[in-house]
C-alpha positions, 0 to 999 in steps of 0.5 A: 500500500501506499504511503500518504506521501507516495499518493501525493506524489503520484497524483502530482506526477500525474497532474504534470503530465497531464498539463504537459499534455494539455488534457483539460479533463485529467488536470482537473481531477487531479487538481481537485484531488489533490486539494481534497488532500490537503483540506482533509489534512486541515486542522480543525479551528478549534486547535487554533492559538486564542488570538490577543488584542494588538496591532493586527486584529485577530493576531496570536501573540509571538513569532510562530505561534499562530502555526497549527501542525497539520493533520496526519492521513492515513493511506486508507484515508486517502484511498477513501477520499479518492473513492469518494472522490469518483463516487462523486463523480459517477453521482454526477454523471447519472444526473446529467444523464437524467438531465440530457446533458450529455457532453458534462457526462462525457466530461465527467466520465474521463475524470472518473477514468483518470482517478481509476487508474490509481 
C-alpha cells in the first residue's frame, strides 16, 4: 500500500503530465484531488492559538505561534477520499444523464477514468 506521501506524489506526477499534455479533463481531477488532500489534512479551528488584542486584529501573540501542525492521513484515508472522490463523480454523471446533458457526462466520465487508474 501506499504511503500518504507516495499518493501525493503520484497524483502530482500525474497532474504534470497531464498539463504537459494539455488534457483539460485529467488536470482537473487531479487538481481537485489533490486539494481534497490537503483540506482533509486541515486542522480543525478549534486547535487554533486564542488570538490577543494588538496591532493586527485577530493576531496570536509571538513569532510562530499562530502555526497549527497539520493533520496526519492515513493511506486508507486517502484511498477513501479518492473513492469518494469518483463516487462523486459517477453521482454526477447519472444526473446529467437524467438531465440530457450529455457532453458534462462525457466530461465527467474521463475524470472518473483518470482517478481509476490509481
Amino acid at each position: 500500500m501506499r504511503t500518504v506521501d507516495e499518493w501525493k506524489a503520484t497524483l502530482r506526477a500525474a497532474l504534470k503530465d497531464a498539463l504537459r499534455t494539455r488534457n483539460a479533463p485529467a488536470s482537473s481531477v487531479l487538481r481537485e484531488t489533490l486539494a481534497a488532500i490537503d483540506n482533509a489534512e486541515a486542522p480543525d479551528i478549534s486547535v487554533a492559538p486564542a488570538s490577543v488584542g494588538g496591532g493586527i486584529a485577530g493576531s496570536a501573540g509571538g513569532l510562530g505561534s499562530g502555526e497549527v501542525a497539520r493533520l496526519l492521513l492515513s493511506p486508507e484515508a486517502v484511498e477513501a477520499l479518492i473513492q469518494r472522490e469518483i463516487q462523486e463523480r459517477r453521482d454526477a454523471v447519472a444526473l446529467y444523464l437524467q438531465l440530457g446533458k450529455t457532453e458534462e457526462a462525457r466530461a465527467l466520465s474521463a475524470q472518473v477514468e483518470v482517478l481509476l487508474a490509481f
